[in-house]
C-alpha positions in Angstrom: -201.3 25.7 -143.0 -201.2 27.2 -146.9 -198.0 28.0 -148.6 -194.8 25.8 -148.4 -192.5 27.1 -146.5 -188.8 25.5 -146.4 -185.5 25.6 -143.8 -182.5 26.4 -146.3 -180.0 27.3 -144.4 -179.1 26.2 -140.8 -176.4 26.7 -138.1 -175.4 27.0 -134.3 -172.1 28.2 -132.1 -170.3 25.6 -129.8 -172.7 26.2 -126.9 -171.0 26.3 -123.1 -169.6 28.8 -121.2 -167.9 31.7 -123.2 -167.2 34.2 -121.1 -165.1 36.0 -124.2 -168.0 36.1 -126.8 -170.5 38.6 -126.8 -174.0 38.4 -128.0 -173.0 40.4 -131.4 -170.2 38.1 -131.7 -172.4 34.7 -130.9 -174.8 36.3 -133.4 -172.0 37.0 -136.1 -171.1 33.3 -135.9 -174.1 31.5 -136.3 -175.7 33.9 -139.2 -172.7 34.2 -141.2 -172.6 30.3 -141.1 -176.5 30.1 -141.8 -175.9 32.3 -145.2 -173.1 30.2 -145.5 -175.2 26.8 -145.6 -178.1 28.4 -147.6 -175.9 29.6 -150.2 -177.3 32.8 -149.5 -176.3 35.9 -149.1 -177.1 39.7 -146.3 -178.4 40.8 -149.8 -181.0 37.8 -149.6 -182.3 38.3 -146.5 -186.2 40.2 -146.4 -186.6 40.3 -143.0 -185.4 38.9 -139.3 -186.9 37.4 -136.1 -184.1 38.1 -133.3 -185.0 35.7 -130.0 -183.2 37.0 -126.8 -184.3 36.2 -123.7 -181.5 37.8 -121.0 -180.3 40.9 -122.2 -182.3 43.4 -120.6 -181.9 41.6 -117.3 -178.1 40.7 -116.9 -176.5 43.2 -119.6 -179.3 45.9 -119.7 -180.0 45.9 -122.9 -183.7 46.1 -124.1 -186.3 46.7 -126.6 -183.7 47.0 -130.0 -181.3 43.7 -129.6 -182.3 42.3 -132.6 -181.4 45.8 -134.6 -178.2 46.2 -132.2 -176.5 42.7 -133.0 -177.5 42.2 -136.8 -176.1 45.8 -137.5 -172.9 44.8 -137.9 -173.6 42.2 -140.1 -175.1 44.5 -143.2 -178.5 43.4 -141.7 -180.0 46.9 -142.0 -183.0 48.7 -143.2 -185.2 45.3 -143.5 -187.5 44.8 -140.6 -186.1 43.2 -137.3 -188.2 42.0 -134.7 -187.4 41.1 -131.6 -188.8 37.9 -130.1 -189.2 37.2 -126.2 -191.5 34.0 -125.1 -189.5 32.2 -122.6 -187.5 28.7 -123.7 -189.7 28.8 -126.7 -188.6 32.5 -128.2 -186.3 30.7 -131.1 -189.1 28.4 -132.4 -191.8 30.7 -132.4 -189.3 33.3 -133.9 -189.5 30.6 -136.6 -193.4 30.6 -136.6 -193.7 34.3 -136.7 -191.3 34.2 -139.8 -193.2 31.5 -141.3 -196.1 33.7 -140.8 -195.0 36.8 -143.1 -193.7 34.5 -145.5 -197.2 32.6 -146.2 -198.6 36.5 -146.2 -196.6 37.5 -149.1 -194.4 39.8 -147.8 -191.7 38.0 -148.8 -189.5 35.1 -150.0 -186.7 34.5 -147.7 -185.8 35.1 -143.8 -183.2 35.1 -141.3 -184.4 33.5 -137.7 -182.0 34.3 -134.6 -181.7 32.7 -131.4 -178.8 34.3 -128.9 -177.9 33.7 -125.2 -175.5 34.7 -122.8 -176.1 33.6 -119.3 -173.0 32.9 -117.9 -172.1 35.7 -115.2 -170.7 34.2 -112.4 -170.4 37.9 -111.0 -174.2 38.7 -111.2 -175.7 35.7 -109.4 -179.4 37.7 -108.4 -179.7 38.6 -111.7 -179.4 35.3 -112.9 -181.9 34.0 -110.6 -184.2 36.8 -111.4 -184.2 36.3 -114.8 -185.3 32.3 -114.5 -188.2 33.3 -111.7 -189.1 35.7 -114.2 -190.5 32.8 -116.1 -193.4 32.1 -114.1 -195.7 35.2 -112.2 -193.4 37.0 -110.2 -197.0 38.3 -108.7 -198.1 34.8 -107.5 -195.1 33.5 -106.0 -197.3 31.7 -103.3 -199.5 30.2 -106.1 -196.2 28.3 -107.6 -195.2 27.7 -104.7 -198.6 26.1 -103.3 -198.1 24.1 -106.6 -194.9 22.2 -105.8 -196.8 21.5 -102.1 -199.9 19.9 -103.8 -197.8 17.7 -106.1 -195.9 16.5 -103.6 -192.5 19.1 -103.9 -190.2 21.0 -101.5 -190.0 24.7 -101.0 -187.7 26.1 -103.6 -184.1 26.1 -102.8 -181.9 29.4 -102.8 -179.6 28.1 -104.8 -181.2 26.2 -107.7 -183.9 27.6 -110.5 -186.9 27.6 -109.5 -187.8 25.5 -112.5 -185.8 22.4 -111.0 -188.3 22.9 -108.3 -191.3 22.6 -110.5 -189.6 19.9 -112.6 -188.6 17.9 -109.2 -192.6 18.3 -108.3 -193.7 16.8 -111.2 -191.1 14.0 -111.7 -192.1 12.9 -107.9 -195.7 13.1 -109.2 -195.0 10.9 -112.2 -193.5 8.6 -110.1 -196.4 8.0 -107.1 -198.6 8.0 -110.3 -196.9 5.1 -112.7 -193.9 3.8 -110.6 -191.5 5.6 -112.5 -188.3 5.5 -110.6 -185.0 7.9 -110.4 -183.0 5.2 -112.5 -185.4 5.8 -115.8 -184.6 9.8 -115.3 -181.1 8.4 -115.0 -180.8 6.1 -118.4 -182.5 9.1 -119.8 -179.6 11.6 -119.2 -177.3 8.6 -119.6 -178.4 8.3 -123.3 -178.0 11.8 -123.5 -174.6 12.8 -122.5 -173.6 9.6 -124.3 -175.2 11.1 -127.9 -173.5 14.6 -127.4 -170.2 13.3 -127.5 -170.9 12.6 -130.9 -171.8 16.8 -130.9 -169.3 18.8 -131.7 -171.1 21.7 -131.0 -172.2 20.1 -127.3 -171.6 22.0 -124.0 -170.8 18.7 -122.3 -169.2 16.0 -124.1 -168.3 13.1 -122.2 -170.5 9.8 -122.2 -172.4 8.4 -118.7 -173.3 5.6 -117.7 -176.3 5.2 -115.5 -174.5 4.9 -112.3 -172.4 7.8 -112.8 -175.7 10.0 -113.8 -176.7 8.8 -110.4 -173.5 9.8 -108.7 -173.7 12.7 -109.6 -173.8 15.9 -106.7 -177.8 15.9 -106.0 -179.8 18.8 -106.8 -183.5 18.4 -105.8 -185.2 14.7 -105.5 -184.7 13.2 -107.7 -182.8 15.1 -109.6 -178.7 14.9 -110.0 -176.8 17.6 -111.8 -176.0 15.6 -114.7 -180.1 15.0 -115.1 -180.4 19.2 -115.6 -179.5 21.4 -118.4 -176.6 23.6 -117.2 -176.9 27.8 -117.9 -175.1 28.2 -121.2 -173.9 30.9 -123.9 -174.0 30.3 -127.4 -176.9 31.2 -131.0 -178.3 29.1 -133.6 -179.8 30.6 -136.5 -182.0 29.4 -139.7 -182.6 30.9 -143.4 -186.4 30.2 -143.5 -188.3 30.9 -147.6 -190.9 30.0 -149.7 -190.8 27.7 -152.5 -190.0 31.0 -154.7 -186.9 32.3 -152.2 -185.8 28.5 -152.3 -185.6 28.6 -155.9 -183.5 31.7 -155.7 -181.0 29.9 -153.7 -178.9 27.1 -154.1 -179.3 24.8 -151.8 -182.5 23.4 -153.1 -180.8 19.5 -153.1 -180.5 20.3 -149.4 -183.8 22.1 -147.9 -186.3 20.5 -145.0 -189.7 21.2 -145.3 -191.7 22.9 -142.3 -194.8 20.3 -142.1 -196.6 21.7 -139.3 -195.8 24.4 -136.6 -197.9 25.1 -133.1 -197.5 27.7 -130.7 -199.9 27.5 -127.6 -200.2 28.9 -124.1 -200.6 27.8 -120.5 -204.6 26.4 -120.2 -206.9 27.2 -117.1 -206.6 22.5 -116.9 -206.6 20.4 -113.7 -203.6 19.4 -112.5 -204.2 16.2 -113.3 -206.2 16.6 -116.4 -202.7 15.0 -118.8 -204.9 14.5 -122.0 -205.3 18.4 -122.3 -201.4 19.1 -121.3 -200.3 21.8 -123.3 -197.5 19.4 -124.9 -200.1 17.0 -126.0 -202.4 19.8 -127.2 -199.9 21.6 -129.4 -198.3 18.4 -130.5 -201.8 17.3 -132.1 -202.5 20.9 -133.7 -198.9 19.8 -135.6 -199.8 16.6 -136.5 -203.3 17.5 -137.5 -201.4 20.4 -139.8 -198.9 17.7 -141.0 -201.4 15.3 -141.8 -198.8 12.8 -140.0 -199.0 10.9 -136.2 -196.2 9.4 -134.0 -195.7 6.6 -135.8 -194.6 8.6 -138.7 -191.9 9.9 -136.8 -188.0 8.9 -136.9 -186.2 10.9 -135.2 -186.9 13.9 -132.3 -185.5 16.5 -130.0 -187.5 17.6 -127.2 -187.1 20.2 -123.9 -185.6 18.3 -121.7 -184.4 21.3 -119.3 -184.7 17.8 -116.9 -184.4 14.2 -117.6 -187.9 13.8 -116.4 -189.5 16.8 -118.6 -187.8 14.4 -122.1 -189.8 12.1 -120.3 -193.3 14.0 -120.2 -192.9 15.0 -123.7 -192.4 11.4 -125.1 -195.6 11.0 -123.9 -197.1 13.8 -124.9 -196.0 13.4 -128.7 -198.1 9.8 -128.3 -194.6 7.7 -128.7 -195.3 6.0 -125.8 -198.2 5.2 -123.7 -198.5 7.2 -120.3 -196.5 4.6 -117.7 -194.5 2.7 -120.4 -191.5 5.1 -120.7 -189.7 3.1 -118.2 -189.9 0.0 -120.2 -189.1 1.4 -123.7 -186.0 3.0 -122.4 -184.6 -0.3 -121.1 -185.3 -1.4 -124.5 -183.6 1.3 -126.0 -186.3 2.3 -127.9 -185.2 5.9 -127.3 -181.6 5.7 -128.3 -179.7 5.7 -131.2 -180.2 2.7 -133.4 -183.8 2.3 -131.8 -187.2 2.9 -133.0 -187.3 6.9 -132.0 -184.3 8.2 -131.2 -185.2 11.3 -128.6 -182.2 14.0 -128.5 -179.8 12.9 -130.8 -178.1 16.1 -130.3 -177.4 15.4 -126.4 -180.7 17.6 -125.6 -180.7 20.4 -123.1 -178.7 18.3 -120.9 -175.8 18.0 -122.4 -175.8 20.2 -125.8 -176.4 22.8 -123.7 -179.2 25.6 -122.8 -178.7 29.0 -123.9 -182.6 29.9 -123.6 -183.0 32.2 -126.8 -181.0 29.7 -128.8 -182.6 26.5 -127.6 -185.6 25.9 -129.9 -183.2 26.7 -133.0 -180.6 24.5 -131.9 -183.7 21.7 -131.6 -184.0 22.5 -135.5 -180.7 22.7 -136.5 -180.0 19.0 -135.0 -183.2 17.9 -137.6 -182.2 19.4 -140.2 -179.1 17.6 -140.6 -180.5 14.6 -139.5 -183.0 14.8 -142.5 -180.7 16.0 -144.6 -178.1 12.8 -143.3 -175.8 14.9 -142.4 -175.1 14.4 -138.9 -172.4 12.4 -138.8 -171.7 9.4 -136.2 -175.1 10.5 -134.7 -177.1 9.8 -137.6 -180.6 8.7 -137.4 -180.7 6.2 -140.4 -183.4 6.8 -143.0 -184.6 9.8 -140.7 -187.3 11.5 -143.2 -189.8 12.9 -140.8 -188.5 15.0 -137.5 -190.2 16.7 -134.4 -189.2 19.2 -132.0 -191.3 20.5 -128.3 -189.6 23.5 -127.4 -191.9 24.9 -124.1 -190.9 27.5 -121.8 -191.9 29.4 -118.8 -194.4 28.3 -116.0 -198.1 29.4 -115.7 -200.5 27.4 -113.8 -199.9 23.8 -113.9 -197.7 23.7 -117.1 -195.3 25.7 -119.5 -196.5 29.0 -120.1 -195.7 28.4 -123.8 -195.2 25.3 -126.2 -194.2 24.8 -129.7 -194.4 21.8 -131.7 -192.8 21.7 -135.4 -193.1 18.9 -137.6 -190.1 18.9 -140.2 -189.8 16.8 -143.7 -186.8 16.0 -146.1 -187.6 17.7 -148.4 -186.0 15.9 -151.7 
C-alpha cells in the first residue's frame, strides 16, 4: 500500500430497533457527528462511499440511496457511490475511499454505512433479503452444505445464516472438542462489554448460564449467542496526510495500516489454512508489516458467538483448538491479553448490515485514540477488524481485514 491514508473523523447512531428514524435521518446523525469529530466541515468533503444493503428490498429504494440520503445534508454535486457487498459493504466502502484518495483525486472523504431492518410488518422480505446473501440459484448446494457438515435443514423461521453458522460451530466442535459453554462465555463477555456501550443495541451483562438459558435457536446456538436485526449508521471522515493537515483533528487521527478485501475461494471444506478470514487477514498483515502479536485490541463478525470464535483463529491469536482454553483464561476479555469486541460485537452492539463494518472502526478508533471510556483497552496502539459477509461455497462470500495505528 503507497500513500498514508488517516481516519479523522468517526461516529455511529444508538443501534436497536428504531422504528421512528429513517435512513436519511440515521444518515443525518452519524455524518453530522463524523464532521463534528473531524473538525470538518460539508464544504470539506471530496467525495462519498454510501453502504446500504436493504433498501431496495424492504423500502424499494434502489440504485441512487447514497445521492437520496446525503442530499439533505449539503452533500451535493461531489461524487456519491453507492456500495453493496453483503456484511462487509461499510469496510470496503472504506477501501474503495482509500483507493481514490492514494489515486490523487483527492484529500478528504466521507464513508457511510446505514441500515434499517426492523419491519415487523414485512416478515418475507426480511427473510428474502438475508437468503439473498448466498445463491438464491443453488439453494440445494447450501443446503447440501449444512448436510455434509453435519447441520439441519434450515428453519422457517431463523436466517439462513444461523443455519450455516450452526453447521460449522457443530463442525468445530466434532473437530477440536469445542463445546456450547465456550460459544457461551463468548457472548457472555460480550453482552457484559456492551453495557459499557452507550451506543449498544443490548445493554445488559450475562453470565454464562443465562447465555445458556436463553430461548434456543439452532444447536448450539441460543438467542443471546446471535446478533439480533437492527437499525442504526456509522460513518468516518477518511484523508490523506494533506486533507489531515487541513483539518484539526491531527492530535486525534488513526492511521489505516493495512486494508484487504477478498472473495469466496473454489477451497475444500476442510482446507482452514486457505479460509478466506485467514487469507485476507495475512494480505493485512503482510501490508502492515505487523502479525498477531502486534495486536491489542480487536473487533471481529461475530453475527454468532462461534463465527468471533473462527476469526480468532483466523487472525493467528490463537492456535486452531485452543480458543476454549484462552477464553477460560480470559485472554479475550477486557483486562486480558487481546480483548475481542470491546464494543459488545454483533451480539450485543447490534447488526444493522450496512453499518456493521464502520461501527467495527468506530469502536478502534476510540480505543486508539483512549477514548472509550470504562471499556478501554489500556495502551491499545495497534487495532484489527474482520468484517465478512454473505455465503458462497464453503465460506463468506466476502472478507475484509483492516489493520489500524494511533497515529500520534
Amino acid at each position: 500500500m503507497t500513500g498514508e491514508v488517516f481516519i479523522a473523523g468517526v461516529a455511529m447512531t444508538r443501534f436497536g430497533k428504531r422504528p421512528d428514524a429513517s435512513v436519511k435521518a440515521l444518515t443525518a446523525e452519524a455524518v453530522t457527528a463524523a464532521l463534528t469529530d473531524a473538525v470538518a466541515g460539508v464544504a470539506d468533503i471530496e467525495a462519498a462511499w454510501f453502504s446500504n444493503t436493504r433498501q431496495p428490498m424492504l423500502e424499494g429504494q434502489n440504485t441512487v440511496r447514497g445521492q437520496i440520503a446525503l442530499r439533505p445534508l449539503g452533500l451535493t454535486g461531489i461524487p456519491v457511490t453507492n456500495v453493496e457487498n453483503a456484511c462487509a459493504s461499510g469496510s470496503t466502502a472504506l477501501l474503495s475511499a482509500m483507493h481514490w484518495i492514494r489515486a490523487g483525486a483527492g484529500d478528504i472523504a466521507l464513508v457511510v454505512g446505514v441500515d434499517k431492518m426492523v419491519f415487523p410488518d414485512r416478515p418475507e422480505r426480511v427473510a428474502a433479503a438475508f437468503a439473498g446473501g448466498t445463491d438464491i440459484h443453488d439453494r440445494e448446494g447450501v443446503v447440501g452444505y449444512i448436510r455434509a457438515m453435519g447441520g439441519e435443514d434450515p428453519g422457517p423461521d431463523r436466517s439462513l445464516f444461523m443455519d450455516l453458522y450452526a453447521a460449522q460451530a457443530r463442525a468445530h466442535m466434532g473437530r477440536h472438542g469445542t463445546t456450547g459453554e465456550d460459544f457461551a462465555r463468548i457472548a457472555s463477555k460480550n453482552h457484559t462489554a456492551a453495557a459499557h456501550n452507550p451506543d449498544a443495541q443490548y445493554r445488559t451483562p450475562m453470565t454464562v448460564d443465562q447465555v445458556l438459558a436463553a430461548p434456543p435457536v439452532i444447536f448450539p446456538f441460543t438467542r443471546a449467542m446471535c446478533a439480533p436485526v437492527s437499525d442504526g449508521a456509522a460513518a468516518a471522515v477518511v484523508c490523506s496526510a494533506a486533507g489531515l493537515a487541513r483539518l484539526s483533528a491531527q492530535a486525534r487521527a488513526v492511521r489505516v495500516r493495512g486494508c484487504a478485501l477478498l472473495s469466496a475461494s473454489g477451497r475444500e471444506p476442510n482446507d482452514l489454512e486457505n479460509h478466506i478470514g485467514r487469507r485476507a487477514a495475512t494480505q493485512a498483515y503482510d501490508q502492515a508489516g505487523l502479525g498477531p502479536d502486534d495486536v491489542d485490541v480487536v473487533e471481529v463478525h461475530d453475527a454468532t458467538s462461534y463465527a468471533e470464535l473462527q476469526q480468532i483463529e483466523n487472525l493467528g491469536l490463537a492456535e486452531p483448538g485452543s480458543v476454549g482454553a484462552r477464553l477460560k483464561a480470559g485472554d479475550f476479555a477486557l483486562g486480558g491479553r487481546t480483548p475481542v469486541n470491546p464494543s459488545g460485537g454483533l451480539v450485543a452492539r447490534g447488526h444493522p448490515v450496512g453499518a456493521t463494518g464502520l461501527a467495527q472502526l468506530h469502536e478502534l478508533v476510540l480505543q486508539l485514540r483512549g477514548e472509550a471510556g470504562s471499556r478501554q483497552v489500556e495502551g491499545a496502539r495497534i487495532g484489527v477488524a474482520e468484517n465478512g459477509g454473505g455465503f458462497l461455497g464453503v465460506e463468506e462470500a466476502a472478507t475484509v481485514v483492516t489493520v489500524l495505528e494511533r497515529a500520534a
